[in-house]
C-alpha positions in Angstrom: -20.6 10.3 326.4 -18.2 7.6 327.9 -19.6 4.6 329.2 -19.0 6.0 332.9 -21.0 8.4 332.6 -23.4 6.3 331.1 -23.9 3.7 334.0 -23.3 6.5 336.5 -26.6 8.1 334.5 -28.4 4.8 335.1 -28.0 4.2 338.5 -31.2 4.2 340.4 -30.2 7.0 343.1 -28.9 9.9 341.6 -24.6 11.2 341.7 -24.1 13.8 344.6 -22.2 15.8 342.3 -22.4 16.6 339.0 -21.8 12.9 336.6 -19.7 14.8 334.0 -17.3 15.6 337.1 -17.0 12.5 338.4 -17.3 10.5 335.2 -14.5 12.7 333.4 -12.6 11.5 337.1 -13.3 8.1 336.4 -12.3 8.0 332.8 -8.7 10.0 333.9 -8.2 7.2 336.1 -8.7 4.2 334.3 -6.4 5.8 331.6 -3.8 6.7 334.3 -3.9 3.2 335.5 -3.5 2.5 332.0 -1.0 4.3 330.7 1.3 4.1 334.2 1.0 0.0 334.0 2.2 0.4 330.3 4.7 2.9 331.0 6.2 0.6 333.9 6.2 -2.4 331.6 8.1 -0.4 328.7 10.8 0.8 331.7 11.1 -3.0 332.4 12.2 -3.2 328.4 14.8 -0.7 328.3 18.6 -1.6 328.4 18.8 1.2 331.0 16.2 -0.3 333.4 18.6 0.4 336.7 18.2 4.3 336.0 14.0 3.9 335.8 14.0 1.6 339.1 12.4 5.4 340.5 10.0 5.8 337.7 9.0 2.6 337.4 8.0 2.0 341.2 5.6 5.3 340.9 4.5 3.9 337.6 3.0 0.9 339.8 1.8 2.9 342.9 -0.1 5.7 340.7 -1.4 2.7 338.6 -3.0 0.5 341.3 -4.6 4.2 343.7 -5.4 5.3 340.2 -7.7 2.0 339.5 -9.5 1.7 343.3 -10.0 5.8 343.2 -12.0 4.9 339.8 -13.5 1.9 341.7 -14.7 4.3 344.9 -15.6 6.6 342.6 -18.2 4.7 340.8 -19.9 3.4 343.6 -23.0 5.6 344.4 -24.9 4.0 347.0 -23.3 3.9 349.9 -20.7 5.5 349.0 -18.3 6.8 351.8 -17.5 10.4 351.0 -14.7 10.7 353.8 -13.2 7.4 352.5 -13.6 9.2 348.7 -11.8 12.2 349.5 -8.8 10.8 350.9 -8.6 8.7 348.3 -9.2 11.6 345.3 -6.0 13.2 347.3 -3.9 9.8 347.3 -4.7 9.6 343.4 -3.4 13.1 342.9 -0.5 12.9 345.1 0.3 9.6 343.6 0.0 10.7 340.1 1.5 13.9 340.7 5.2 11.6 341.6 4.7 9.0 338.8 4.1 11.8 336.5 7.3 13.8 338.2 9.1 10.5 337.7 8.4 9.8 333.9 8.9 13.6 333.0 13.0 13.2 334.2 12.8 10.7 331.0 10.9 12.4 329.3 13.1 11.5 326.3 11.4 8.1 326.2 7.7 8.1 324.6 6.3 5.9 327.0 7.5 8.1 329.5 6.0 11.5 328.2 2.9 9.9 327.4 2.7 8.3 331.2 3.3 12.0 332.6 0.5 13.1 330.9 -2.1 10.5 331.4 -1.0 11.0 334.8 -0.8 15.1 335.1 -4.6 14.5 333.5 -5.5 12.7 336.4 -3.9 14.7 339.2 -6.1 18.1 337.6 -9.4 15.6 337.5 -9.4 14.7 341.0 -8.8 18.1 341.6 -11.0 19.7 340.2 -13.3 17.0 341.9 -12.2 17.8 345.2 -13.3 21.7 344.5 -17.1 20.0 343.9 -19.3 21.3 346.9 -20.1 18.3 348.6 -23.4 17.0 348.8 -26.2 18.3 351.5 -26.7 16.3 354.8 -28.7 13.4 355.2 -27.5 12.4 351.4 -26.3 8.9 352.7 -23.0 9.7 352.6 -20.4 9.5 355.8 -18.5 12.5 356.5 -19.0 16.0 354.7 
């Protein structure tokens, strides 16, 4: 069990959807934001950085909507499901061009491993947007 689903486990009011969904969300995230910041960084490094300016600026954008969407999602009181639904579909959009960026270099590891990370991300908020949402009178704004 990661340590996601863990604390989202042992917060006092319960998940309005299932804690494996949104924990496996979370985790895709963090590793997105993770993988993109270290892809970027390695673009930076090559000697033919002027042909990764592209991937390198989605690189940055899918790292830092892939780190708040893992932020939003975590937060269970309170939580804004509106706000958390637009954001699950800027992560996906946002990792769906980073990880359309790295694959045109996808002769460079850091690149192939960035479009995955980030191709793993796109299909976890996804599949998080397909999650019912929760009943009225849950807390939450928006349904």
């Amino acid at each position: 069990m990661s340590r996601a689903a863990t604390m989202l486990r042992a917060h006092p009011r319960p998940a309005p959807v299932p804690v494996d969904a949104v924990a496996a969300c979370i985790d895709a995230c963090l590793d997105a934001a993770q993988a993109c910041a270290a892809c970027a960084d390695a673009c930076l490094a090559e000697p033919q950085v002027a042909a990764l300016v592209e991937c390198i600026q989605r690189d940055l954008d899918c790292a830092d909507v892939a780190e708040v969407t893992a932020r939003l999602l975590t937060r269970q009181a309170g939580a804004g499901l509106a706000v958390v639904r637009k954001q699950l579909e800027a992560c996906a959009a946002a990792c769906d061009a980073s990880a359309d960026a790295c694959e045109r270099h996808a002769h460079l590891a850091h690149c192939r491993e960035g479009a995955d990370a980030c191709r793993a991300c796109e299909e976890a908020c996804l599949r998080l947007l397909q999650e019912p949402p929760p009943p009225r009178g849950y807390g939450l704004d928006g349904v």
